[in-house]
BAFI-3210 file (N, C-alpha, C; in Angstrom, 3 decimals, decimal comma, padded with zeros to 6 digits):
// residues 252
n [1|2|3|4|5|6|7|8|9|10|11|12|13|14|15|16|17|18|19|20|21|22|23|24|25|26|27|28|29|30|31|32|33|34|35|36|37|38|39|40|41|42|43|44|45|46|47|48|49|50|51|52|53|54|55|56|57|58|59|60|61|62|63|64|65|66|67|68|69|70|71|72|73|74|75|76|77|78|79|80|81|82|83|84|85|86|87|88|89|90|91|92|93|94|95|96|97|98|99|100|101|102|103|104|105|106|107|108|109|110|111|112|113|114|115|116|117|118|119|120|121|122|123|124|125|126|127|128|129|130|131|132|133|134|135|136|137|138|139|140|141|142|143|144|145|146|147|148|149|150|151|152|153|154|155|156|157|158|159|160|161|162|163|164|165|166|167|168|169|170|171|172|173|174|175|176|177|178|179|180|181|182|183|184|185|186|187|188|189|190|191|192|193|194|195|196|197|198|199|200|201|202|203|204|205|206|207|208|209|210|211|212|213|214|215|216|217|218|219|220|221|222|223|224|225|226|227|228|229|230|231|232|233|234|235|236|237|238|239|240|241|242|243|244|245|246|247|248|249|250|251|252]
n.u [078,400|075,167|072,765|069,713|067,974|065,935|064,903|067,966|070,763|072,549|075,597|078,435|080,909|083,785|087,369|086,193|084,375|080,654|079,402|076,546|074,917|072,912|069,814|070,895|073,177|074,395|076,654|076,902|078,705|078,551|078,863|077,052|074,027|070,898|068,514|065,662|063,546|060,934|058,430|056,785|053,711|051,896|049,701|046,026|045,248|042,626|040,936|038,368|038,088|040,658|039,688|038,098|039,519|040,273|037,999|036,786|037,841|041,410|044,513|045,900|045,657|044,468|044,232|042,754|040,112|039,060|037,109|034,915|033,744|031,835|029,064|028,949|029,663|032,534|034,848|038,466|041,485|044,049|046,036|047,768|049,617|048,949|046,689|044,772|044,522|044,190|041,851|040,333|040,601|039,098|036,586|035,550|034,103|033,061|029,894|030,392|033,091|034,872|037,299|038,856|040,614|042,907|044,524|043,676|043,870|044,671|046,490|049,099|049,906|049,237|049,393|049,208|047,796|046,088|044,119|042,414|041,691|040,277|038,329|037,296|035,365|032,718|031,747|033,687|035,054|036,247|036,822|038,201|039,773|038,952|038,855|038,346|037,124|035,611|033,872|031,795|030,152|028,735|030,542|031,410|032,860|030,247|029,724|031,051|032,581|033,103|034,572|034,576|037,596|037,634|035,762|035,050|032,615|031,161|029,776|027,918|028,102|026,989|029,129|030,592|033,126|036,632|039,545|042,598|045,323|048,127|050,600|054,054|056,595|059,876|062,162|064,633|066,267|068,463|070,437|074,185|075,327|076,920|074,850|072,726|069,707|066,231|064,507|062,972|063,998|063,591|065,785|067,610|068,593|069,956|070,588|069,697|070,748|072,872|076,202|078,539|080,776|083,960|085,993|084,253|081,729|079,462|076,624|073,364|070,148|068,774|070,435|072,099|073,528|076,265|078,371|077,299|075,321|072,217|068,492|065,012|061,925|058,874|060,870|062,356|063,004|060,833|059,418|055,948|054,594|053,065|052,262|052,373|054,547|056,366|057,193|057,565|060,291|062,493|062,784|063,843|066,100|067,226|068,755|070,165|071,905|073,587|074,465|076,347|077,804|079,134|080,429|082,402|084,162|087,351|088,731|089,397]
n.v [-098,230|-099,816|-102,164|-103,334|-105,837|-108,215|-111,287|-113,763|-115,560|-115,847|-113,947|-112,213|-111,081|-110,916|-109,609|-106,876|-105,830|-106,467|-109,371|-110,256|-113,493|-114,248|-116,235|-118,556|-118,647|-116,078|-113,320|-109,983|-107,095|-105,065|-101,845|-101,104|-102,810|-103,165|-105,244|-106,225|-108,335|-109,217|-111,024|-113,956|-114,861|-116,760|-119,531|-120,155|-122,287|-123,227|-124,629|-123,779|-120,660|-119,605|-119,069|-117,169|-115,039|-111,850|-110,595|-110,287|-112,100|-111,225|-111,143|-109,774|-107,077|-104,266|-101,107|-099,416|-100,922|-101,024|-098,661|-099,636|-102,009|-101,203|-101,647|-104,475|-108,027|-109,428|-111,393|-112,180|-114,278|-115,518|-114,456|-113,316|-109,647|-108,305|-108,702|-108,614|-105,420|-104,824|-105,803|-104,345|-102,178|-102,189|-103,100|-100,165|-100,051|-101,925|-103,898|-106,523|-108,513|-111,024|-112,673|-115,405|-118,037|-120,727|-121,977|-122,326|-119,823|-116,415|-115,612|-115,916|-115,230|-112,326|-108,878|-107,983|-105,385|-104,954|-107,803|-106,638|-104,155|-105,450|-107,518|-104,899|-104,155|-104,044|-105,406|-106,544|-109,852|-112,801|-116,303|-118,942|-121,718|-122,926|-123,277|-122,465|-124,012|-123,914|-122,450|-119,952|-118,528|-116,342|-115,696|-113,503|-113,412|-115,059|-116,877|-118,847|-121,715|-122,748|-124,704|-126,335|-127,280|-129,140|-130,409|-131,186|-130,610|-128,672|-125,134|-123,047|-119,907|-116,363|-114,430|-111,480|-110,735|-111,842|-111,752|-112,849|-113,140|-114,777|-114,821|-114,384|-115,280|-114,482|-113,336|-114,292|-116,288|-116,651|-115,015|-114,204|-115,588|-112,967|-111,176|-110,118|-111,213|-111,594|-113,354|-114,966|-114,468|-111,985|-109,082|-107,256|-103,883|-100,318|-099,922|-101,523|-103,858|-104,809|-103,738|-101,156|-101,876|-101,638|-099,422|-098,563|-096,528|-094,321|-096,291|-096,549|-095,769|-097,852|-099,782|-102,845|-105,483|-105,827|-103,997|-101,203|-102,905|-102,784|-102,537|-102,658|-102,371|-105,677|-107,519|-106,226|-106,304|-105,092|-103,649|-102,566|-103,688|-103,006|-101,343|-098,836|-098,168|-099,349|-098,329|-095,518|-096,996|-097,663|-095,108|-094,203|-095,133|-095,096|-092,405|-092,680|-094,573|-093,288|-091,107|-092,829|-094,168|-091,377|-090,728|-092,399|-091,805|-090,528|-087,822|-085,256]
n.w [056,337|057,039|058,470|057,978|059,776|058,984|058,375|058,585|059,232|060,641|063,279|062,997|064,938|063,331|063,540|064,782|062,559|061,764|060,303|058,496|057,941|055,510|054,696|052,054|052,052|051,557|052,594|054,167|054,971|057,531|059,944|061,103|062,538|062,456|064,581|063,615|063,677|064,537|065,641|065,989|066,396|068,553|068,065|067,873|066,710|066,058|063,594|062,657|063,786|063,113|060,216|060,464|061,349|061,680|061,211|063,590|064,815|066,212|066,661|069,190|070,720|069,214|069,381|068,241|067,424|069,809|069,873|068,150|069,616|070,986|073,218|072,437|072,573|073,938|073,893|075,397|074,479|077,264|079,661|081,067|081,944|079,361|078,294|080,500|080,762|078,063|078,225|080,803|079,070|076,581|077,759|078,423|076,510|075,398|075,890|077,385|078,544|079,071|080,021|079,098|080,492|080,521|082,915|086,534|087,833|087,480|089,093|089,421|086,731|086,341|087,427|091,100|091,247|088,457|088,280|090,782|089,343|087,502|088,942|090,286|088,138|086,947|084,311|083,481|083,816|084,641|083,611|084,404|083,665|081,781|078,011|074,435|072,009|069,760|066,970|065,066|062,505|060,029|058,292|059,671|062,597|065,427|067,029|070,005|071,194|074,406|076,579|079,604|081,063|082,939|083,735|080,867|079,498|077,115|076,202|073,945|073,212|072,625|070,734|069,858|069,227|068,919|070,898|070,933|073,199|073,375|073,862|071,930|070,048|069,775|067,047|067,188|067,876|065,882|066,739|068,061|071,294|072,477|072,298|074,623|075,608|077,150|079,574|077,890|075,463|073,953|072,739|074,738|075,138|075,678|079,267|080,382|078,655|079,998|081,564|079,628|077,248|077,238|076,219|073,930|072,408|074,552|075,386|073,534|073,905|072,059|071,518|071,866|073,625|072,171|070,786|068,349|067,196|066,744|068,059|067,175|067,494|067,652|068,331|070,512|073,563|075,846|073,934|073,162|071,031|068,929|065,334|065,314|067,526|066,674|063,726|065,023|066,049|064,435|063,022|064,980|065,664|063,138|063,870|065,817|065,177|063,106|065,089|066,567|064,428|063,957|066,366|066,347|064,163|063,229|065,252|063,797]
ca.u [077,217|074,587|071,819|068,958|067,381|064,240|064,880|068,595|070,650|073,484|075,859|079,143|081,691|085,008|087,777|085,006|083,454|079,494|079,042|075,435|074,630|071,585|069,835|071,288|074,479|074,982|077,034|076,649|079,121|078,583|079,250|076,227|073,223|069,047|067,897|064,013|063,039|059,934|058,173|055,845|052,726|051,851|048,350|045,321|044,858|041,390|041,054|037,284|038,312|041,985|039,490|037,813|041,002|040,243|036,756|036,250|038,987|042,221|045,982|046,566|044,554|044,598|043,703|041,651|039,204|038,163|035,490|034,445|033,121|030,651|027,605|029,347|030,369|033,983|036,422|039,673|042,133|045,227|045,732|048,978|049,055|048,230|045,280|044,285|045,205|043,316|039,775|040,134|040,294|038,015|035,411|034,699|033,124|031,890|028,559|030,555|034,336|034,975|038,561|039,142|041,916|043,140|044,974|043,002|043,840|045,275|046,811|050,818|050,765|048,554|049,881|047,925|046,938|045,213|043,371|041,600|040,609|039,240|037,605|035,875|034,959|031,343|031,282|034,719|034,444|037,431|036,599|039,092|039,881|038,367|039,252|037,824|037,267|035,386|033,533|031,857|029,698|028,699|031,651|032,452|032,760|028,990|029,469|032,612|032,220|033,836|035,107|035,177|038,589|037,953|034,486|034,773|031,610|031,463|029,156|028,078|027,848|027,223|030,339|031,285|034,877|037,960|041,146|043,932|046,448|048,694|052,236|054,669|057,990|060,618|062,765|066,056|067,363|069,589|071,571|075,029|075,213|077,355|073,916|071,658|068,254|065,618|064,419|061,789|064,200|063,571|066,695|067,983|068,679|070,502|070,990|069,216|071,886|074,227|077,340|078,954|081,563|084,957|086,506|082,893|080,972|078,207|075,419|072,325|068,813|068,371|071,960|072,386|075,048|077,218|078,277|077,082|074,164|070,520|067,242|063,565|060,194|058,490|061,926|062,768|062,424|060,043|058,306|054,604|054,153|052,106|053,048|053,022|055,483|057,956|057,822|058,915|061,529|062,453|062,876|064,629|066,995|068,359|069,374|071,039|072,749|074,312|075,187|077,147|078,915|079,561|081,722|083,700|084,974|088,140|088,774|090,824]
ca.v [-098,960|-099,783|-102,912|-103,477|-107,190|-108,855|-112,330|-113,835|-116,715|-115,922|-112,646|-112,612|-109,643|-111,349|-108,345|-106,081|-105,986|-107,019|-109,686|-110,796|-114,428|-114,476|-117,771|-119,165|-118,429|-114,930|-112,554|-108,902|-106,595|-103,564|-100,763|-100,563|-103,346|-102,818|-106,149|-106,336|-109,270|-109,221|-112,152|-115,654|-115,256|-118,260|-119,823|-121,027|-123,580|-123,817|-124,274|-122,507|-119,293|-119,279|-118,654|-115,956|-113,470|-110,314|-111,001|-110,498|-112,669|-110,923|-111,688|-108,878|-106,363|-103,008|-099,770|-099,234|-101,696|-100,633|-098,036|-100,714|-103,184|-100,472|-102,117|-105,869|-109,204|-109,185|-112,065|-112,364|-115,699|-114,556|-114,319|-111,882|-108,432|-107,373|-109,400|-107,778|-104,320|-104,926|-106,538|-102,988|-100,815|-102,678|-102,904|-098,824|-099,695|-103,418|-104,579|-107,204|-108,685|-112,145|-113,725|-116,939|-118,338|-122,428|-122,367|-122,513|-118,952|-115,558|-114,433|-116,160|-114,674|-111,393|-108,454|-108,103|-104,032|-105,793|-108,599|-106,186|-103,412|-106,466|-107,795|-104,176|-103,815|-105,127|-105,733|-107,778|-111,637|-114,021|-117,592|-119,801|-123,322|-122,944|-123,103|-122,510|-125,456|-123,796|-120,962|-119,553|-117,281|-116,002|-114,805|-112,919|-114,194|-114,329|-117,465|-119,465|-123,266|-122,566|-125,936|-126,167|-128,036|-130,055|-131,245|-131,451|-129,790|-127,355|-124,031|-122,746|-118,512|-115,145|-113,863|-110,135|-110,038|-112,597|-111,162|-113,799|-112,934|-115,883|-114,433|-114,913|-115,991|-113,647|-114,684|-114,369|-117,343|-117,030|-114,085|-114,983|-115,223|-112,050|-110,183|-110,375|-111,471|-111,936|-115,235|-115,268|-114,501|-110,521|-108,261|-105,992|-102,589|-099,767|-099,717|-103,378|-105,101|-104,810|-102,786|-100,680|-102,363|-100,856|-098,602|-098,368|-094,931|-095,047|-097,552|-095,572|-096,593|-099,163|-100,087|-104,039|-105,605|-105,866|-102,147|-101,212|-103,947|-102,280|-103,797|-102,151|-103,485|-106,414|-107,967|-105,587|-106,483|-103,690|-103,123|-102,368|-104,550|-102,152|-101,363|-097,287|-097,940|-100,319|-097,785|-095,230|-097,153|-097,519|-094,200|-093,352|-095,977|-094,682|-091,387|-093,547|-095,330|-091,888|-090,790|-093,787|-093,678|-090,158|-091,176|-093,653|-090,783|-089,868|-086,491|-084,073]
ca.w [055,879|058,081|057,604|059,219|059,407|058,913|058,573|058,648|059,453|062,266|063,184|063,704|064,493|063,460|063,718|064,905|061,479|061,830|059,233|058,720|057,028|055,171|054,149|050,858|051,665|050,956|053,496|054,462|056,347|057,833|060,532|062,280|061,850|062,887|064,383|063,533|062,925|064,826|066,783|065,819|067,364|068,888|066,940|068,938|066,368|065,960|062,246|062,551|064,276|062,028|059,638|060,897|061,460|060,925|060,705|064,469|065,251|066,469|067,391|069,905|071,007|068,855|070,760|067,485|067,850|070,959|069,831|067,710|070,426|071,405|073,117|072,175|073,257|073,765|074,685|075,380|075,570|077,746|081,732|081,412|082,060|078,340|078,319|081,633|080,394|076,890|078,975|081,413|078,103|075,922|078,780|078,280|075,263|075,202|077,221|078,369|078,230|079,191|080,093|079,372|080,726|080,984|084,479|087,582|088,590|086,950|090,332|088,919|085,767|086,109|087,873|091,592|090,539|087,489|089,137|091,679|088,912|086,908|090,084|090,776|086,648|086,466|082,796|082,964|083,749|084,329|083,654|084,585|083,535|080,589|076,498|072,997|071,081|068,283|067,341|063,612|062,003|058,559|057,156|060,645|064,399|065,706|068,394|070,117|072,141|075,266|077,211|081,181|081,280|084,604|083,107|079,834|079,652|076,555|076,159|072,801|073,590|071,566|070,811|068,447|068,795|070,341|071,037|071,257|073,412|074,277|073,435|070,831|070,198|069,133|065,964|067,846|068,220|065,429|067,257|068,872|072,634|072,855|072,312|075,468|075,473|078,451|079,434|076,718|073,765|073,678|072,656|075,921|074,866|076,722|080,107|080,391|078,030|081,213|081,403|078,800|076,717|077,574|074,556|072,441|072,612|075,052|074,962|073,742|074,442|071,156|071,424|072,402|074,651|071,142|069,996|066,721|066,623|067,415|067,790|067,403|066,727|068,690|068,609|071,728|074,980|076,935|073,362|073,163|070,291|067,999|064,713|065,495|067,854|065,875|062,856|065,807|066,747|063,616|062,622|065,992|065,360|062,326|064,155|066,482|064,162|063,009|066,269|066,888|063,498|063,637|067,237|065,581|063,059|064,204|065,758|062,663]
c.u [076,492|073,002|070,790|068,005|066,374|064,763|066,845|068,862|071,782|074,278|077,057|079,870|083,491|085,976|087,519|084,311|082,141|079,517|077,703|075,278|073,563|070,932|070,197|072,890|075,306|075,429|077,095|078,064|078,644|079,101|078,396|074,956|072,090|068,740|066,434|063,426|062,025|059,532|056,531|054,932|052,413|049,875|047,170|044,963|043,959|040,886|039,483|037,508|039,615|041,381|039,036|038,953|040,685|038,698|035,723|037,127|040,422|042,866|045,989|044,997|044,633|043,600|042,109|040,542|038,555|036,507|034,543|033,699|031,662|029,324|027,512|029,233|031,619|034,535|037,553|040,273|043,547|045,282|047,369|048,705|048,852|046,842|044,195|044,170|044,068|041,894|039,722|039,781|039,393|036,613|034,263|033,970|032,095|030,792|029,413|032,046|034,775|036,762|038,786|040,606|041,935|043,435|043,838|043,117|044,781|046,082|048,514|051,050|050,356|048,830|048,501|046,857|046,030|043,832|042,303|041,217|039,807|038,073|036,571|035,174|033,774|030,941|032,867|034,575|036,125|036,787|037,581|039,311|039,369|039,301|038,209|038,254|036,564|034,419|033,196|030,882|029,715|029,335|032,088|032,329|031,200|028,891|030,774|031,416|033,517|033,766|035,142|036,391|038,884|036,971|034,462|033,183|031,414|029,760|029,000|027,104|027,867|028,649|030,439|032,739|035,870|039,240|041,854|045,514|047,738|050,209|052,737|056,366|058,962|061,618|064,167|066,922|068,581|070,939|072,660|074,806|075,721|075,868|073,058|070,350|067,915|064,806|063,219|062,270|064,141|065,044|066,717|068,644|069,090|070,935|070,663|070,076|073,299|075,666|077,951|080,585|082,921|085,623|085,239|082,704|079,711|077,342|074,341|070,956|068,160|069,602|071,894|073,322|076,456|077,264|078,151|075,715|072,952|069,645|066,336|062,564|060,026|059,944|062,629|062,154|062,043|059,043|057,024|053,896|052,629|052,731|053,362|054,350|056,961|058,268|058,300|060,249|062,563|063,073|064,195|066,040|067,898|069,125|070,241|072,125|074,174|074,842|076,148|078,423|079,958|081,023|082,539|084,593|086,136|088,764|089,901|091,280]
c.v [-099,564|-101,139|-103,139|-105,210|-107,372|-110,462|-112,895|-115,304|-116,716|-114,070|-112,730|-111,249|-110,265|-109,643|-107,062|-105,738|-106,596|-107,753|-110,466|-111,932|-114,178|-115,603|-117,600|-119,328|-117,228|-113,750|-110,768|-108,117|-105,052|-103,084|-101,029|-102,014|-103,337|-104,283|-105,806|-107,238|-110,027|-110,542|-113,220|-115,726|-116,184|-118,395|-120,313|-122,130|-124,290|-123,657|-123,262|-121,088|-118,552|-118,431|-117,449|-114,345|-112,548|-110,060|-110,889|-111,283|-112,061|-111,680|-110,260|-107,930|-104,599|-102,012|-099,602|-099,717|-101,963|-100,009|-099,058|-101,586|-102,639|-101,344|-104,072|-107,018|-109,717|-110,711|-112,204|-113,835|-115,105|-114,457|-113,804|-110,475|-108,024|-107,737|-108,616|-106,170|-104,037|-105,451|-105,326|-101,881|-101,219|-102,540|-100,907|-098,712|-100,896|-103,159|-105,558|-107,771|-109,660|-112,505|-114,939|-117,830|-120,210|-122,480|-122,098|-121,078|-118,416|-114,864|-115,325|-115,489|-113,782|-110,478|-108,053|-106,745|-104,448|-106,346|-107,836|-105,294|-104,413|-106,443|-105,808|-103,582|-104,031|-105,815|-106,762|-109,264|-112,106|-115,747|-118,360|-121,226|-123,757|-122,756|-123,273|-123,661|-125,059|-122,457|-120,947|-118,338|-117,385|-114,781|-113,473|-113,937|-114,024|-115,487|-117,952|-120,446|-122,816|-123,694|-126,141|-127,351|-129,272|-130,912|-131,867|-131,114|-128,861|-126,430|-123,368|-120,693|-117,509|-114,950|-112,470|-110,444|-111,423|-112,133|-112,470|-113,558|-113,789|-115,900|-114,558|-115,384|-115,282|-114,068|-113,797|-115,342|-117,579|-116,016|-114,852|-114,268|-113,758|-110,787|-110,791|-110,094|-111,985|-113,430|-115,580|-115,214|-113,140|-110,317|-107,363|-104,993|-101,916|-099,956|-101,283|-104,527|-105,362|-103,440|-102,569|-101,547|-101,175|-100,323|-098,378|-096,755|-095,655|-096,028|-096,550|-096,432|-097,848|-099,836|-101,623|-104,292|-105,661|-104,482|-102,039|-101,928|-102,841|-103,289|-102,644|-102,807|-104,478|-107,295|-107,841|-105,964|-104,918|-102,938|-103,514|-102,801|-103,654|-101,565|-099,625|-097,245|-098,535|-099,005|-096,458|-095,170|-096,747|-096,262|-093,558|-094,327|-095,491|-092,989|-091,609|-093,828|-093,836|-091,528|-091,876|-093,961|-092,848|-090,374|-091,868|-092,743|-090,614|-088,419|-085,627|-083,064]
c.w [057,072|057,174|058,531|058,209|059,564|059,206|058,072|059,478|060,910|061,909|063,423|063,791|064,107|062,777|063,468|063,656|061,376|060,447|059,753|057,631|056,894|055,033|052,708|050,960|051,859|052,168|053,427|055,305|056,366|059,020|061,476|061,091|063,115|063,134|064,458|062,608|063,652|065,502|065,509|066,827|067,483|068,601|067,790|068,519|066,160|064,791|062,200|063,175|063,150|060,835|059,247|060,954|060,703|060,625|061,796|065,246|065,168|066,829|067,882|069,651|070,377|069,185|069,264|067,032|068,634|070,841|069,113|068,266|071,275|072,297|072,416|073,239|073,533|074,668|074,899|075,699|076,228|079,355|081,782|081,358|080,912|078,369|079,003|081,335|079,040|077,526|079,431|079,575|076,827|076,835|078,640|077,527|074,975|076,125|077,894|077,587|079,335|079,102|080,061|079,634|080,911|082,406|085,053|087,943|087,339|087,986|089,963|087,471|085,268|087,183|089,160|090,918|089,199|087,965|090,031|090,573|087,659|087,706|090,191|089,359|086,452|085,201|082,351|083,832|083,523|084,803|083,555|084,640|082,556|079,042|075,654|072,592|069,637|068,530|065,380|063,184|060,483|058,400|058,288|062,160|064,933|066,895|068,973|071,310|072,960|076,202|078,526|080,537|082,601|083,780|082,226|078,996|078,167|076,580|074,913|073,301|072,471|071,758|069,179|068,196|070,220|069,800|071,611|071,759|074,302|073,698|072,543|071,231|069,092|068,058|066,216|067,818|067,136|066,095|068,456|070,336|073,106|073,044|073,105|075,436|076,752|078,524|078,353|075,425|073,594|073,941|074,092|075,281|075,626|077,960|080,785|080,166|079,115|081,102|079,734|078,384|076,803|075,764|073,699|073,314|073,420|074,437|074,786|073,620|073,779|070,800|071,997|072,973|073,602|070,279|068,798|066,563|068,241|067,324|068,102|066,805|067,673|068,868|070,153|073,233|075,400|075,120|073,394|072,152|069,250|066,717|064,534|065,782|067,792|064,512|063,938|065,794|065,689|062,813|063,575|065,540|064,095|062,708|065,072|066,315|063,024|063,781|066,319|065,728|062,990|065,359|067,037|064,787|063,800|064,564|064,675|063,766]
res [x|x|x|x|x|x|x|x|x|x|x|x|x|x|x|x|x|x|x|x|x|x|x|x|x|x|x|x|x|x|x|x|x|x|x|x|x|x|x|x|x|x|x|x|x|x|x|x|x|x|x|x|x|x|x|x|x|x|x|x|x|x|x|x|x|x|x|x|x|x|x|x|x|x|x|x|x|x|x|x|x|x|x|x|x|x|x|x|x|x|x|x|x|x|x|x|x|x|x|x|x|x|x|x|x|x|x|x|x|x|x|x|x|x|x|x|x|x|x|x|x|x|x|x|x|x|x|x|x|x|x|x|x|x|x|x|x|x|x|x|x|x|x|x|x|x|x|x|x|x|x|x|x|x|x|x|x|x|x|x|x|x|x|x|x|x|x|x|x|x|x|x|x|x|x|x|x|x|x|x|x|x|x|x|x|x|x|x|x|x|x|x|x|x|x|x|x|x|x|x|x|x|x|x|x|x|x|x|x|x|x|x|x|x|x|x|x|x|x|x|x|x|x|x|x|x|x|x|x|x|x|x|x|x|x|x|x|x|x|x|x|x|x|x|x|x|x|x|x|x|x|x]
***
């Protein structure tokens, strides 16, 4: 038997048996268990834009919303490399694509190769030191109040489209220490989760540092946070999860 999680309350393997608590109470065991229990984007909190979502207002930047910005106004909040990454590939299609970032500089938490094909982009823009304070529209996104942060200063600008990309927060923390995670809380997988556990069957590429327990979907450290490539994983994962079962069999 084999389970795969969404939401859950701890994990334990007491004599190697995976048992999974749920909330209420209610316990699980199995063989082989799927962590995916995905990530808590973190909110910008501006009850007028909240409202907007979806409306012109994004969490994350989907490739398919690109052609979309055609001849737009595009912003982004974010100064990590997706951000950077999503302004470069939005830019082919907007008129113009705006970074807004709080810190003083994107050169600590934006990769340099980034930074310079920003810098030679003409239609991308990093404004730095800056935040949204508000922003509305009829019934989609059509302006945003953008803040200097030194000044206090704000700016009331056109705006089509804001992409919000200011990370999330993976819903890990109920997993026991035996399963390694990177300093943010992401699952390590294969060759990442450290050395192979002596006596298990290899470690295979969605395999965690605890044999038997997988992880796919934004849960994963090194995923691409899209939901193509979580149902993917997803899929790959349960052939995985076979392979690994089918080595446990014992040899007739």
């Amino acid at each position: 038997m084999s389970v795969s999680i969404s939401r859950s309350k701890g994990l334990s393997t007491p004599g190697g048996t995976r048992i999974v608590r749920m909330a209420g109470g209610r316990q699980t065991a199995a063989r082989a268990v799927v962590i995916a229990s995905g990530v808590t984007w973190r909110r910008l909190g501006v009850p007028s834009l909240e409202a907007l979502v979806g409306a012109g207002v994004f969490y994350g930047a989907a490739g398919a919303e690109a052609r979309a910005m055609t001849g737009r106004d595009v912003y982004i909040i974010g100064a990590g490399n997706s951000a950077g990454q999503a302004a470069l590939h939005l830019a082919k299609h907007a008129r113009s694509v705006t970074l807004l970032v709080r810190s003083e500089s994107i050169a600590r938490s934006m990769s340099t190769y980034l930074i310079r094909a920003i810098e030679s982009t003409p239609n991308v823009t990093a404004r730095c030191g800056t935040e949204i304070v508000d922003g509305g529209g009829a019934g989609r996104l059509e302006h945003l109040t953008i803040a200097d942060r030194a000044t206090g200063t704000a700016e009331r600008v056109p705006a089509n489209a804001l992409f919000i990309m200011i990370g999330g927060e993976p819903n890990t923390q109920w997993l026991p220490d035996d399963i390694a995670r990177d300093d943010h809380g992401y699952v390590m997988t294969g060759s990442l989760a450290g050395p192979p556990v002596a006596g298990a069957p290899e470690r295979m590429l969605l395999e965690t540092s605890m044999p038997g327990v997988f992880a796919a979907g934004d849960a994963r450290h090194g995923s691409i946070k899209r939901v193509a490539s979580a149902v993917g994983e997803g899929a790959t994962v349960v052939w995985m999860i076979h392979e690994y079962l089918r080595a446990l069999e014992p040899v007739s």
